[in-house]
C-alpha positions as CSV (number, residue, x, y, z in Angstrom):
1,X,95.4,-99.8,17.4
2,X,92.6,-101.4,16.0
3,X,92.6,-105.1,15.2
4,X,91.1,-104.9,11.9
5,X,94.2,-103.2,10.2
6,X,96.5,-105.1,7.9
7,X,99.2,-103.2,7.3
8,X,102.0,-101.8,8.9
9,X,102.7,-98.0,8.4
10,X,105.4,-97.3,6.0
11,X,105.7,-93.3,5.3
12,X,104.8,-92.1,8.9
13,X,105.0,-92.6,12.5
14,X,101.8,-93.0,14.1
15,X,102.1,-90.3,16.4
16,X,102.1,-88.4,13.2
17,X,99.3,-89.5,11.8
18,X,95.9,-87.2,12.6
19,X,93.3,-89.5,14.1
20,X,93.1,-92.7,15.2
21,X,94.0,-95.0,12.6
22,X,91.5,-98.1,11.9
23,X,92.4,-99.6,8.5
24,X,95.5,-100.0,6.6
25,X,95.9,-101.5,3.2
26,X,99.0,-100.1,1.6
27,X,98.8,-98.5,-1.9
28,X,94.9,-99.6,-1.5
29,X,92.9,-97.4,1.2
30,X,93.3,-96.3,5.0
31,X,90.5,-95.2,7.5
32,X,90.9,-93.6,10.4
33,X,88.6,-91.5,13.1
34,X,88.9,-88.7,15.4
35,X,86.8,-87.3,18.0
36,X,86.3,-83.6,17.8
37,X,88.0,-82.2,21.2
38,X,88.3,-78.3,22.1
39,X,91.7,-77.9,21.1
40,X,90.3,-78.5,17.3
41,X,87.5,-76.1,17.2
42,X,87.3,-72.0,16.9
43,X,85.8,-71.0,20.5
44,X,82.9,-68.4,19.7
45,X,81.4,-71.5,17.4
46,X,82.6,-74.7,18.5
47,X,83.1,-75.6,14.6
48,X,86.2,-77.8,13.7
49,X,88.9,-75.6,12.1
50,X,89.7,-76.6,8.5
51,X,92.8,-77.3,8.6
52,X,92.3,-79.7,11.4
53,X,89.9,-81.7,8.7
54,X,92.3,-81.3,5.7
55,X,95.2,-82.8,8.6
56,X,93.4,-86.1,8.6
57,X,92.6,-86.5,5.3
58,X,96.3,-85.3,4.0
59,X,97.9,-87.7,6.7
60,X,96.1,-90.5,6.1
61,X,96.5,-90.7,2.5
62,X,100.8,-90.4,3.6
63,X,100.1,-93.3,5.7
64,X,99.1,-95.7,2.9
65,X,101.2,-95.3,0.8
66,X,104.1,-98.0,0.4
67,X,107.0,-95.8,0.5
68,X,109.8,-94.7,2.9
69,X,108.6,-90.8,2.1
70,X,105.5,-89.6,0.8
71,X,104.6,-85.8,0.8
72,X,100.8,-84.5,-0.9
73,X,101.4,-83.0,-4.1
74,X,98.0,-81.5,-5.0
75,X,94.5,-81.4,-3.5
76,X,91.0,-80.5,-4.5
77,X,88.4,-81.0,-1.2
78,X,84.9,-79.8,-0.6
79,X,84.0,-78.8,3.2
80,X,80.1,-79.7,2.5
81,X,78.9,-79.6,6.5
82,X,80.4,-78.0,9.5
83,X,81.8,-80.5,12.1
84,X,81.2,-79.6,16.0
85,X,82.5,-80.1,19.2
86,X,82.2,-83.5,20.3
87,X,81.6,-85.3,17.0
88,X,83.4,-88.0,15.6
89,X,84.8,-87.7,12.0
90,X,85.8,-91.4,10.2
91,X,87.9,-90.6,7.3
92,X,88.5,-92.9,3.9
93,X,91.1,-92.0,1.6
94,X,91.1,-94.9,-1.4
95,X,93.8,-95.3,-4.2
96,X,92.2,-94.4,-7.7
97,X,95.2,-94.2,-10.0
98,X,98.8,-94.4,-10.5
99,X,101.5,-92.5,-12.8
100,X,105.1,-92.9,-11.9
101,X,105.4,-91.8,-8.4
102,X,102.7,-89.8,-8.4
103,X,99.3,-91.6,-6.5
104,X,96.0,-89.8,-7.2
105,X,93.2,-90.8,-3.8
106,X,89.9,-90.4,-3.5
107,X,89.2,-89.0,-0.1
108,X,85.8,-88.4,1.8
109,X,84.8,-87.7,5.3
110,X,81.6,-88.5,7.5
111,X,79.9,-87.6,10.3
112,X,76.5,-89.3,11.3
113,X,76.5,-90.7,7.7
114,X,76.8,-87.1,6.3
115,X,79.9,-86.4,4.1
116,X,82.1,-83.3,5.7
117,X,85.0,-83.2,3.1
118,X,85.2,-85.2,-0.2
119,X,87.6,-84.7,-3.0
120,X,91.0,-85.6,-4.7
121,X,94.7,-85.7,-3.1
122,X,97.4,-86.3,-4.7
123,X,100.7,-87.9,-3.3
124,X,104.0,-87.8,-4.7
125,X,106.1,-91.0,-3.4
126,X,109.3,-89.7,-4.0
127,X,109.8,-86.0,-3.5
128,X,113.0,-85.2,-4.4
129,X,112.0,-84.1,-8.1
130,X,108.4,-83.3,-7.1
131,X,108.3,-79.9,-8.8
132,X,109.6,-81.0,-12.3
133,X,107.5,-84.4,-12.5
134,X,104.5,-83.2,-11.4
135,X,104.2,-80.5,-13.6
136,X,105.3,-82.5,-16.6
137,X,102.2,-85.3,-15.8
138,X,99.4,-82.6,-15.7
139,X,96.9,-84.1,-13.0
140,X,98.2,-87.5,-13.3
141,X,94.9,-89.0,-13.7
């Protein structure tokens, strides 16, 4: 664990979380890293599989949020560059806005300086009425 985080993890387990977590500031923004292994990419092309991208970015903005459960609601990302075997992706998902229990993050993803994945996720702190609230609040923006 990295000695720079503040914050304890509230909505997750660690071993849940995709990449190695190195900030924490709950309700605020999270950063985290991971090293592109085999496992992660397609074998003919050594390029990351999406989903493995969208994994870090979806559970990272879980972990900072300040709640016992936290499940994504909505997302809108751009893949902008590949990501290859061996690189390392650092990931920053920031708080923008608030309505009820619904949390709308900024996320965005780098390698070498280069953004991978940037866009919107949305996070619904309590899930039980998830369906109903969501669609009553529009994008909750």
């Amino acid at each position: 664990m990295a000695s720079d985080r503040q914050d304890d993890l509230r909505s997750l387990d660690e071993q849940d979380l995709v990449g190695r977590l190195i900030k924490l500031e709950l309700n605020r923004y999270a950063e985290s890293e991971l090293t592109i292994q085999p496992a992660h990419v397609f074998r003919r092309t050594n390029i990351v599989r999406g989903h493995v991208l969208f994994s870090q970015i979806n559970s990272l903005a879980i972990a900072l949020m300040d709640a016992d459960i936290a499940v994504t609601a909505k997302t809108e990302l751009r893949f902008a560059r590949p990501v290859h075997l061996g690189e390392t992706v650092r990931a920053r998902v920031d708080v923008i806005g608030e309505h009820g229990d619904i949390v709308r993050c900024r996320a965005v993803s780098h390698v070498h300086g280069e953004v991978a994945v940037q866009g919107v996720i949305w996070v619904h702190k309590d899930p039980s009425n998830l369906g109903a609230q969501f669609m009553d609040e529009g994008d909750a923006e």
